[in-house]
N, CA, C and O atoms as a Maestro MAE file, in Angstrom:
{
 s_m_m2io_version
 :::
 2.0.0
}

f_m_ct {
 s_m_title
 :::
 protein
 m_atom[272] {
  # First column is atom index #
  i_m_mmod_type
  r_m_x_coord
  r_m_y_coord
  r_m_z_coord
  i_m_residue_number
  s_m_chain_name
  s_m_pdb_residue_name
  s_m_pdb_atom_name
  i_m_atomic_number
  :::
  1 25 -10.679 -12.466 0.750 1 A "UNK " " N  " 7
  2 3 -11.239 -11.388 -0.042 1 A "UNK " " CA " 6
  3 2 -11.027 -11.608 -1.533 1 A "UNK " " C  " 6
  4 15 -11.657 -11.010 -2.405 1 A "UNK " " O  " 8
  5 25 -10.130 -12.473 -1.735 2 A "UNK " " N  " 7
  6 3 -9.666 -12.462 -3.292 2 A "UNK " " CA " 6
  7 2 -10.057 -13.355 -3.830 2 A "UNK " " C  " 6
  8 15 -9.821 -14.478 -3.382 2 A "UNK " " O  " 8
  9 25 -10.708 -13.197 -4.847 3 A "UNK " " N  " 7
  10 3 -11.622 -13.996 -5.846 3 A "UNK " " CA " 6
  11 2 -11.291 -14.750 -6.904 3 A "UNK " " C  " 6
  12 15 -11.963 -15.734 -7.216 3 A "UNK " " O  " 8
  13 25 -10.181 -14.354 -7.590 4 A "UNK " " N  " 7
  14 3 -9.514 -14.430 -8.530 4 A "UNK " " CA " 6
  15 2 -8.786 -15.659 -8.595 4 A "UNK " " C  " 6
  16 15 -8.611 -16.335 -7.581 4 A "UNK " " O  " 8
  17 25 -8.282 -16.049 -9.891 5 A "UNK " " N  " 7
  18 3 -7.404 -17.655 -9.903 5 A "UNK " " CA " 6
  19 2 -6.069 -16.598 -10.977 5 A "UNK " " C  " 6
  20 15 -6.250 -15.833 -11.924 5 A "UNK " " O  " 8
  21 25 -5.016 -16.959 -10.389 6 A "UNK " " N  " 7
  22 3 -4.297 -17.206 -8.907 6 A "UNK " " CA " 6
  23 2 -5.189 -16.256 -8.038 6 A "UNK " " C  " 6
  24 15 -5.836 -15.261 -8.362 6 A "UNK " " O  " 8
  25 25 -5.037 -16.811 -6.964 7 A "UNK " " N  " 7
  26 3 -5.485 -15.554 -5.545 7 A "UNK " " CA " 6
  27 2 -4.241 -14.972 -5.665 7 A "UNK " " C  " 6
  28 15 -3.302 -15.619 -6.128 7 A "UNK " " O  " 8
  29 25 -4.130 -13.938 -5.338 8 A "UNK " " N  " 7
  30 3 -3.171 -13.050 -4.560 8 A "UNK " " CA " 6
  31 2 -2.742 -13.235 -3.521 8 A "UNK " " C  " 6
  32 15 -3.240 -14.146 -2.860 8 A "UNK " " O  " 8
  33 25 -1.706 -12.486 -2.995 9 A "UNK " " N  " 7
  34 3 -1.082 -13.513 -1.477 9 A "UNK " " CA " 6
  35 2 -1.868 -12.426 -0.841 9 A "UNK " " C  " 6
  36 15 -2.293 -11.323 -1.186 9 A "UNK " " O  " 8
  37 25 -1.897 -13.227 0.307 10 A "UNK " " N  " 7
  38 3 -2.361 -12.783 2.100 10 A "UNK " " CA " 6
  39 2 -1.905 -11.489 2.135 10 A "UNK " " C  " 6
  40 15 -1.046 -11.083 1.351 10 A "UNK " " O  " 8
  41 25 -2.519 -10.669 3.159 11 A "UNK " " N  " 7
  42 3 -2.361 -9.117 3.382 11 A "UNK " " CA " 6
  43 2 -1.016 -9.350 3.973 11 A "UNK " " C  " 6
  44 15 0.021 -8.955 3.440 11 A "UNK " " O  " 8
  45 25 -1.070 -10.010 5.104 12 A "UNK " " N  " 7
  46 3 0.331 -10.528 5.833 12 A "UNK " " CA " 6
  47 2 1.726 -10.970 5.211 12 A "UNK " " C  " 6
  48 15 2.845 -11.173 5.682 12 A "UNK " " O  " 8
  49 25 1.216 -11.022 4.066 13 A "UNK " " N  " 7
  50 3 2.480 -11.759 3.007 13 A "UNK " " CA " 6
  51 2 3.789 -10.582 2.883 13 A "UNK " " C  " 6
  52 15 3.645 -9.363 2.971 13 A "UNK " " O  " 8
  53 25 5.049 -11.303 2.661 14 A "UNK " " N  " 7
  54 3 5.682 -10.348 2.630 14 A "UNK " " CA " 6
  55 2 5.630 -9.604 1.134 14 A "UNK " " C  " 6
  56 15 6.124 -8.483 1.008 14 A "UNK " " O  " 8
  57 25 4.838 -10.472 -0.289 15 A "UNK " " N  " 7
  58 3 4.672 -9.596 -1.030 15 A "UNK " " CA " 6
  59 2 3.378 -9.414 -1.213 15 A "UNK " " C  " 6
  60 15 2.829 -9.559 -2.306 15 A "UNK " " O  " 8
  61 25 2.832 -9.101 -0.216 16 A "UNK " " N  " 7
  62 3 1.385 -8.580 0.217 16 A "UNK " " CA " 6
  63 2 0.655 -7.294 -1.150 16 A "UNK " " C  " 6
  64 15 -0.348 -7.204 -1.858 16 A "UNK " " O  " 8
  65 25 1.870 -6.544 -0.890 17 A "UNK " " N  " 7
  66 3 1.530 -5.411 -2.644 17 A "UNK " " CA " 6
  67 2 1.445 -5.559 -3.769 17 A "UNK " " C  " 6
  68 15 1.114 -4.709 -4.595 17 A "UNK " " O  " 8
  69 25 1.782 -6.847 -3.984 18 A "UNK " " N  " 7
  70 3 1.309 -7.676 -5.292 18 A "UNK " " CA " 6
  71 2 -0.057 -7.829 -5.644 18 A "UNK " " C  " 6
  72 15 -0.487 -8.346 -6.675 18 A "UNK " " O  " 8
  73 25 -0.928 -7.170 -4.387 19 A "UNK " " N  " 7
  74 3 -2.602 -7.867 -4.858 19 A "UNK " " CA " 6
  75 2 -2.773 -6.646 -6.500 19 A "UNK " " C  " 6
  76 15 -2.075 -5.719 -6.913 19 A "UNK " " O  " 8
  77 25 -4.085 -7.314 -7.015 20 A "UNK " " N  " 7
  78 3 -4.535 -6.321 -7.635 20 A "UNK " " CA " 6
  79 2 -5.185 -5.404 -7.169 20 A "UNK " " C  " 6
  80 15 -5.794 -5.613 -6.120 20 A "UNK " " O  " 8
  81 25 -5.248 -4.232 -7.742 21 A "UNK " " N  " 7
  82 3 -5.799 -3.237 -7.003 21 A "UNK " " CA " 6
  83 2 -7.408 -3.277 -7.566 21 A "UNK " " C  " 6
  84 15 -7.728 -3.681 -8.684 21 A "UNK " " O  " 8
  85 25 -8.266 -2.803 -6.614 22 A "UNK " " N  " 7
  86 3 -9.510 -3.174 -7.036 22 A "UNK " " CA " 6
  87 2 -9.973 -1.516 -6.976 22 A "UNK " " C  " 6
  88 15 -10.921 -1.329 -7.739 22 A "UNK " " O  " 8
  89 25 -9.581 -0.391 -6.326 23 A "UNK " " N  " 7
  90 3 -10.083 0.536 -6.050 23 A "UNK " " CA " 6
  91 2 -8.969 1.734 -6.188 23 A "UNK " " C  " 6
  92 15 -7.842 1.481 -5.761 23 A "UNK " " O  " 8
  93 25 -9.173 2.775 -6.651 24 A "UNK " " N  " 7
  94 3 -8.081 3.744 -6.757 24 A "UNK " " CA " 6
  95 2 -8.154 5.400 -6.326 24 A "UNK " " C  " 6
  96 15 -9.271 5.597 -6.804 24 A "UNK " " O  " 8
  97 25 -7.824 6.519 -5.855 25 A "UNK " " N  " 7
  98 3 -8.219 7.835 -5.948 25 A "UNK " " CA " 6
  99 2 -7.005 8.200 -6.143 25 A "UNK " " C  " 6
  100 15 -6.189 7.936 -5.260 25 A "UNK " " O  " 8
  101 25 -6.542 8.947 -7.427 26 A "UNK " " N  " 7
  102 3 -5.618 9.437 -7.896 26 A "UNK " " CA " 6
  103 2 -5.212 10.663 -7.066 26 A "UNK " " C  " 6
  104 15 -4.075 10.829 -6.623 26 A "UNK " " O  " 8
  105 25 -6.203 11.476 -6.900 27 A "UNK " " N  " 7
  106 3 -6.216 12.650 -6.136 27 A "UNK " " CA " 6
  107 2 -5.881 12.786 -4.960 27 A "UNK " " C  " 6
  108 15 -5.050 13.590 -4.539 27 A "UNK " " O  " 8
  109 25 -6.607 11.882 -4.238 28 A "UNK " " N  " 7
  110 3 -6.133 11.764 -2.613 28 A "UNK " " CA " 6
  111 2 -5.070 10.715 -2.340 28 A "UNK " " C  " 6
  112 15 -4.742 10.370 -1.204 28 A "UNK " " O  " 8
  113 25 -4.337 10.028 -3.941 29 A "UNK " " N  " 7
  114 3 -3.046 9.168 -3.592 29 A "UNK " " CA " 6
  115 2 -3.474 7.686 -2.734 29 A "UNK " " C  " 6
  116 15 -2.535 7.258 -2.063 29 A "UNK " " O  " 8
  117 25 -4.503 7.016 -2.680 30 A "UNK " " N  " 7
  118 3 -4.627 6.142 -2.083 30 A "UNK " " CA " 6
  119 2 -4.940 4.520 -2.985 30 A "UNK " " C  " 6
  120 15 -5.773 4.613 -3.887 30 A "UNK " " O  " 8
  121 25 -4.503 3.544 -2.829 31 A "UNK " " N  " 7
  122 3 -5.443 2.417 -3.258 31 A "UNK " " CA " 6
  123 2 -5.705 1.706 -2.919 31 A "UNK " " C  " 6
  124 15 -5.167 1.736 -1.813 31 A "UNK " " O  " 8
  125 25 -6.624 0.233 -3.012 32 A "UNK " " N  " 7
  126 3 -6.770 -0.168 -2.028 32 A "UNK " " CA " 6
  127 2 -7.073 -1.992 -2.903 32 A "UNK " " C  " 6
  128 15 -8.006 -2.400 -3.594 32 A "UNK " " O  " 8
  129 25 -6.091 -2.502 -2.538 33 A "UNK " " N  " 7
  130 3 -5.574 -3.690 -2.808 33 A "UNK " " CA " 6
  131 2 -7.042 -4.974 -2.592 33 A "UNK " " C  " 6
  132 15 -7.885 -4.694 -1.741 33 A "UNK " " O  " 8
  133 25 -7.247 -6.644 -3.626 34 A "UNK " " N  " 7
  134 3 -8.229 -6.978 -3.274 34 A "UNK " " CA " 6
  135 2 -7.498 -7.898 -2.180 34 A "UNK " " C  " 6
  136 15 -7.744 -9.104 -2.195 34 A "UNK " " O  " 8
  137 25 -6.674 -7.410 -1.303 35 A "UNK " " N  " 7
  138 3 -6.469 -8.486 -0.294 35 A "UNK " " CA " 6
  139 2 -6.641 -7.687 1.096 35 A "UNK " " C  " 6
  140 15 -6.257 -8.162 2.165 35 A "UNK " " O  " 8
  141 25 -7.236 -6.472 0.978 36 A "UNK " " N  " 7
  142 3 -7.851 -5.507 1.967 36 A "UNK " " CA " 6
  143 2 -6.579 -4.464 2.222 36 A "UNK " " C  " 6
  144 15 -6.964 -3.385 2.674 36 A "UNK " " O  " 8
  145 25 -5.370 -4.550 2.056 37 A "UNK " " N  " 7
  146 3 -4.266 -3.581 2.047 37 A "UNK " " CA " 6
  147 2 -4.823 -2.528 1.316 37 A "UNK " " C  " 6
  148 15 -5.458 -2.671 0.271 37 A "UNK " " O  " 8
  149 25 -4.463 -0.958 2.144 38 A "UNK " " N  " 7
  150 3 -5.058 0.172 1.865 38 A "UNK " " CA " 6
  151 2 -3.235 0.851 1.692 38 A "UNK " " C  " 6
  152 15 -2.415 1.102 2.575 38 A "UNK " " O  " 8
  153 25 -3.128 0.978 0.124 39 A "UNK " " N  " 7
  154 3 -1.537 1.560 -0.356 39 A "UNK " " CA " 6
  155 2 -1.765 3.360 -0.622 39 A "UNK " " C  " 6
  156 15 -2.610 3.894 -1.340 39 A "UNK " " O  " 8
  157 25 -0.689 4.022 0.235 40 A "UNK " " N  " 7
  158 3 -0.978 5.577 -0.068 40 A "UNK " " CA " 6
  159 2 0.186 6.113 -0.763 40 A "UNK " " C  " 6
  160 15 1.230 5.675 -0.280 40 A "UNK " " O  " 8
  161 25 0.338 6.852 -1.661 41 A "UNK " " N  " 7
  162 3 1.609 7.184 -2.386 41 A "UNK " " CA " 6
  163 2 2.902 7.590 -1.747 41 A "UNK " " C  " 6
  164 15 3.916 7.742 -2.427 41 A "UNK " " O  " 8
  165 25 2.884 7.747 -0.594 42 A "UNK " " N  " 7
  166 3 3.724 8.059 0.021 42 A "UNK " " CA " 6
  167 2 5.081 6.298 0.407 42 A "UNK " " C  " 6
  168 15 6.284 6.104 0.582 42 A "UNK " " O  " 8
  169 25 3.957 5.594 0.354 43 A "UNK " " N  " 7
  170 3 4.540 3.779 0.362 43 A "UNK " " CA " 6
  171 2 4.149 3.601 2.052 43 A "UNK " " C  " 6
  172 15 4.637 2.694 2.726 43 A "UNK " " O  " 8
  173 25 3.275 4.529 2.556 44 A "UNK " " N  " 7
  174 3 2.615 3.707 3.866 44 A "UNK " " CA " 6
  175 2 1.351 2.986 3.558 44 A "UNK " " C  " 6
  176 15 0.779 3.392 2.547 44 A "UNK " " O  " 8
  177 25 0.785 2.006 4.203 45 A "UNK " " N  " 7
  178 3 0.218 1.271 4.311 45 A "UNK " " CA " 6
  179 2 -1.057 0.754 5.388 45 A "UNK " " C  " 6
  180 15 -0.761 0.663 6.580 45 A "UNK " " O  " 8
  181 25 -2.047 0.521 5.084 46 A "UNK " " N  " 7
  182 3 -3.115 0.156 6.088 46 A "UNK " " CA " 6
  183 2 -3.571 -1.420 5.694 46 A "UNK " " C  " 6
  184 15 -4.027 -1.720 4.591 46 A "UNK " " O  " 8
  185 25 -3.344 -2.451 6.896 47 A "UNK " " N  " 7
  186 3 -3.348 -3.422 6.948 47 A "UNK " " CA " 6
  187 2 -4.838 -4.048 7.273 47 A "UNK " " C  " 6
  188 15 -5.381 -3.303 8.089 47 A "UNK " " O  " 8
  189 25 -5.745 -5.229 6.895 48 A "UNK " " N  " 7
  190 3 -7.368 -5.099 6.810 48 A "UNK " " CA " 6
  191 2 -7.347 -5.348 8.861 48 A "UNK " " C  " 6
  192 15 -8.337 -5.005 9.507 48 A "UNK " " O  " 8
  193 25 -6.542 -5.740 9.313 49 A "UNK " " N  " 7
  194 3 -6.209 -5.876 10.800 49 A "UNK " " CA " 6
  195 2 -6.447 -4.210 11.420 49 A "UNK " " C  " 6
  196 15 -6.814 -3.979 12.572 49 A "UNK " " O  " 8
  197 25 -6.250 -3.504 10.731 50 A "UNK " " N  " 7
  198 3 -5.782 -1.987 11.550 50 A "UNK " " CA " 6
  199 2 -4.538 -1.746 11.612 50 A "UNK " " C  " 6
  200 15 -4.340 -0.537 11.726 50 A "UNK " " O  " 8
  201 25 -3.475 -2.445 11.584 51 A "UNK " " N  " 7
  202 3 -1.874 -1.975 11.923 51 A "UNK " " CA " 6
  203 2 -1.474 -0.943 10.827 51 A "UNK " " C  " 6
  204 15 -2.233 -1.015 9.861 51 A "UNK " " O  " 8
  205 25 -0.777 -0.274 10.738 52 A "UNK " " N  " 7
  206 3 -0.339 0.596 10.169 52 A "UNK " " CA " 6
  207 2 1.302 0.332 9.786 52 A "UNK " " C  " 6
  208 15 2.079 -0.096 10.640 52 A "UNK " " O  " 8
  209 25 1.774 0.675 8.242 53 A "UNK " " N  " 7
  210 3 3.149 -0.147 7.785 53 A "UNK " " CA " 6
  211 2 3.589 1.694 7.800 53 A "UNK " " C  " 6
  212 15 2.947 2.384 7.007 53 A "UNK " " O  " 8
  213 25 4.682 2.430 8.714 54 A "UNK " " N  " 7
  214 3 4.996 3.245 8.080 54 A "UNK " " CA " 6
  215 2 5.683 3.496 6.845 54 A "UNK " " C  " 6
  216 15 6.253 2.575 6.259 54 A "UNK " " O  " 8
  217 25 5.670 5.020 6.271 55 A "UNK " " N  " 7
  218 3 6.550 5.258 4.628 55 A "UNK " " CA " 6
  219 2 7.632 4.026 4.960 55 A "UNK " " C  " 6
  220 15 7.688 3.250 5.914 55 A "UNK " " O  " 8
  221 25 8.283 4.141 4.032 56 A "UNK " " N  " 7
  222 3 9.570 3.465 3.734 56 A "UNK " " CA " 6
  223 2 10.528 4.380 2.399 56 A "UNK " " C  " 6
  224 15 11.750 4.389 2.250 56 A "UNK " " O  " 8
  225 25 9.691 4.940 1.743 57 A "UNK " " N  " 7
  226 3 10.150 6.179 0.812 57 A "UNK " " CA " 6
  227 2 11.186 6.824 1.575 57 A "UNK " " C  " 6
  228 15 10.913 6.981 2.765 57 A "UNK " " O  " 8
  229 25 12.243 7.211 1.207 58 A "UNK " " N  " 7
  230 3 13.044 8.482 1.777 58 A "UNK " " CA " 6
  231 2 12.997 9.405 1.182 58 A "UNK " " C  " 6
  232 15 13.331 9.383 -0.003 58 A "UNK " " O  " 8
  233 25 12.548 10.591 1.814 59 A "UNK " " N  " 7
  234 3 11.879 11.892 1.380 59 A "UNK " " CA " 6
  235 2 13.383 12.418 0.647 59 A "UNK " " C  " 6
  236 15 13.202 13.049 -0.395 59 A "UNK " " O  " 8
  237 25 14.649 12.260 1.009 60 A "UNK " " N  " 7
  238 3 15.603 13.187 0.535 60 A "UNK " " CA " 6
  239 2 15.984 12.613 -0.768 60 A "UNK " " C  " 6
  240 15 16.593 13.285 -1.600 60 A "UNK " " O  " 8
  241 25 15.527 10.982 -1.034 61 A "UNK " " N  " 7
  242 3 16.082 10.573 -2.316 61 A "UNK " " CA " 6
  243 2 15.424 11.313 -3.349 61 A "UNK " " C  " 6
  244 15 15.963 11.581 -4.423 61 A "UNK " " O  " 8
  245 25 13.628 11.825 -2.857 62 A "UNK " " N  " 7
  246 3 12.303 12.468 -3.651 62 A "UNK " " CA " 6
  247 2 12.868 13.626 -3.882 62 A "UNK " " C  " 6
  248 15 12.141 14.408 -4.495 62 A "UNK " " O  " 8
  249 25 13.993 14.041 -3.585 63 A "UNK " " N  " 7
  250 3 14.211 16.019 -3.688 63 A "UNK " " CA " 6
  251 2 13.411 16.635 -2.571 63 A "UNK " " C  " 6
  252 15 12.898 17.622 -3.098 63 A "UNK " " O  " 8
  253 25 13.088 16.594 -1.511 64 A "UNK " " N  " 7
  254 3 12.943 17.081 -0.473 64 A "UNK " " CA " 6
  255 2 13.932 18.075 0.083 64 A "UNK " " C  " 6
  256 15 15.046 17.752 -0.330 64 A "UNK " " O  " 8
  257 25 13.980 18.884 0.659 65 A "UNK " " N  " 7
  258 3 14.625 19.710 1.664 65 A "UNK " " CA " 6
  259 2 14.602 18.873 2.902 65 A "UNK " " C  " 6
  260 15 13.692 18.276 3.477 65 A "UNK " " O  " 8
  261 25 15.757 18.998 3.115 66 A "UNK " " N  " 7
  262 3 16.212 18.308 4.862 66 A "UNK " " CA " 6
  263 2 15.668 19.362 5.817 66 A "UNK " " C  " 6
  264 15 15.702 20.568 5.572 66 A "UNK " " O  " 8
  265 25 15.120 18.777 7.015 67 A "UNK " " N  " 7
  266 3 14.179 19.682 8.065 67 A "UNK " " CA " 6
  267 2 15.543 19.811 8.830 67 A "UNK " " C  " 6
  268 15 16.192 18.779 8.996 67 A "UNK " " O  " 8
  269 25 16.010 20.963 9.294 68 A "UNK " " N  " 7
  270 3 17.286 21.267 10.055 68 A "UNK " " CA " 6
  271 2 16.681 21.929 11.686 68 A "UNK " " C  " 6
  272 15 17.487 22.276 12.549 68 A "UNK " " O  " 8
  :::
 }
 m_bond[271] {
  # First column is bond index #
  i_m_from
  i_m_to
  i_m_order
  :::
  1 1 2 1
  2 2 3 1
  3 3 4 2
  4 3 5 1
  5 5 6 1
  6 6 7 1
  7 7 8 2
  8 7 9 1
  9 9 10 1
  10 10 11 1
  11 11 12 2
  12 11 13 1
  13 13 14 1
  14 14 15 1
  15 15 16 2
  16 15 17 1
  17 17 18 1
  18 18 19 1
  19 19 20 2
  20 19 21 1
  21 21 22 1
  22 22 23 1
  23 23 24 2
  24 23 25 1
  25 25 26 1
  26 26 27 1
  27 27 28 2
  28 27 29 1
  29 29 30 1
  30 30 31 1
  31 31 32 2
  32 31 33 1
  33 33 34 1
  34 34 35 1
  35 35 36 2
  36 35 37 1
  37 37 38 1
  38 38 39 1
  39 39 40 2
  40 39 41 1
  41 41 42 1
  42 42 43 1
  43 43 44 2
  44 43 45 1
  45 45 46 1
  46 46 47 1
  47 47 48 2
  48 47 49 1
  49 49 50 1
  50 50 51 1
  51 51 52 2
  52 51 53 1
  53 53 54 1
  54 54 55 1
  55 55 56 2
  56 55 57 1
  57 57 58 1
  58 58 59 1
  59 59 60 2
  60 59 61 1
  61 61 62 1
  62 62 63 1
  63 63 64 2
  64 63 65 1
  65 65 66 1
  66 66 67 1
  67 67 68 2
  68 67 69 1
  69 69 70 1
  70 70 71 1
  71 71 72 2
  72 71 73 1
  73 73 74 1
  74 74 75 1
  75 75 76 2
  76 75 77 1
  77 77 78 1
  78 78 79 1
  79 79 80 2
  80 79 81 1
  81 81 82 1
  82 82 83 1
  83 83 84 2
  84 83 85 1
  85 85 86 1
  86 86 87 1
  87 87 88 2
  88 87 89 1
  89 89 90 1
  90 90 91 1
  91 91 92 2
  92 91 93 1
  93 93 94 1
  94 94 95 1
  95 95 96 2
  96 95 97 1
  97 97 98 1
  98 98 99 1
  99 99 100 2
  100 99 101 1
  101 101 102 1
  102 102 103 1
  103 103 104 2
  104 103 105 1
  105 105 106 1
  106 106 107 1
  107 107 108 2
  108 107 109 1
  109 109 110 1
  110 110 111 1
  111 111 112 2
  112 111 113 1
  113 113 114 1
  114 114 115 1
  115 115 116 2
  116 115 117 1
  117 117 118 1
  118 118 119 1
  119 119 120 2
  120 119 121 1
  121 121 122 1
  122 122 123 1
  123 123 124 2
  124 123 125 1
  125 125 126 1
  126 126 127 1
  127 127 128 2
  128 127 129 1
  129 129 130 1
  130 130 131 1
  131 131 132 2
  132 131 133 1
  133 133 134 1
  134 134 135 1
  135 135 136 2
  136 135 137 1
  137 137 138 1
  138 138 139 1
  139 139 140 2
  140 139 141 1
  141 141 142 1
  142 142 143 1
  143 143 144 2
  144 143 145 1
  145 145 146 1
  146 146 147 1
  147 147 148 2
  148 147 149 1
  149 149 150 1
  150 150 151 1
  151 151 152 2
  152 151 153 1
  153 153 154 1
  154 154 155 1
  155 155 156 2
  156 155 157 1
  157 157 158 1
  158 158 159 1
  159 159 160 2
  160 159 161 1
  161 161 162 1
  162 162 163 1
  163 163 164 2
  164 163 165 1
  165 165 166 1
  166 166 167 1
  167 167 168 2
  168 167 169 1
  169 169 170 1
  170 170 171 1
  171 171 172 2
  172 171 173 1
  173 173 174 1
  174 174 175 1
  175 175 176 2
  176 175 177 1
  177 177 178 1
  178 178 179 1
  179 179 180 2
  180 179 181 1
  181 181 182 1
  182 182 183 1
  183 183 184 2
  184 183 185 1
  185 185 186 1
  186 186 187 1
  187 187 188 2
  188 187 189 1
  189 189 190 1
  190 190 191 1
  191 191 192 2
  192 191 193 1
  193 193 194 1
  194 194 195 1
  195 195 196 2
  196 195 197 1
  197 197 198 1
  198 198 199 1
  199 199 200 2
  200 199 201 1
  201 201 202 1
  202 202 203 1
  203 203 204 2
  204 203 205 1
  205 205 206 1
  206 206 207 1
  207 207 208 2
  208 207 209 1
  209 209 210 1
  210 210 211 1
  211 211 212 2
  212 211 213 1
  213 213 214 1
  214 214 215 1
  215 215 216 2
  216 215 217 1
  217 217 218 1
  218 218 219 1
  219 219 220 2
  220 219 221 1
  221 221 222 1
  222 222 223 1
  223 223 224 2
  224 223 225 1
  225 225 226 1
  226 226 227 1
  227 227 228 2
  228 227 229 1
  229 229 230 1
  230 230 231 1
  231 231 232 2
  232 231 233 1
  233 233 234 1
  234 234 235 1
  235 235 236 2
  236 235 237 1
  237 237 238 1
  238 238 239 1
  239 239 240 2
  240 239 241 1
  241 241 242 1
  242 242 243 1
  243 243 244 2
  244 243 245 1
  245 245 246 1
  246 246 247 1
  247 247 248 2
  248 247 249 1
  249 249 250 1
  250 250 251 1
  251 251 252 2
  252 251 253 1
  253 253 254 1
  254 254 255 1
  255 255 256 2
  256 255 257 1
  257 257 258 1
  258 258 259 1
  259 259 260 2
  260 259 261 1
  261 261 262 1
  262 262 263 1
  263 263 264 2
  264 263 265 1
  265 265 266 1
  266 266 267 1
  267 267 268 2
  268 267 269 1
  269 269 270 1
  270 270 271 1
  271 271 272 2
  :::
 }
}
């Protein structure tokens, strides 16, 4: 998918989030990387395969309330 010199690494890569982002919606928190990785603000992830990377964010470091 990546056009560019350097390419960007592979979706599969472990620094896969390094692509540039080619597409953005501020509003709905999503972007979407030119190596087909779909990044949501939360730090989950949609892979151009379909797999799904869950958050990795910890909601309590964000100031969250703990669900009791």
């Amino acid at each position: 998918m990546c056009s560019h010199e350097p390419p960007c690494p592979a979706a599969q890569a472990p620094n896969g989030e390094a692509a540039l982002i080619i597409a953005r919606d501020w509003f709905l928190g999503w972007a979407r990387l030119c190596n087909g990785i779909v990044l949501w603000e939360d730090t989950g992830e949609l892979l151009p395969n379909g797999e799904l990377v869950a958050p990795f964010r910890d909601s309590l470091a964000m100031g969250a309330a703990p669900c009791l």
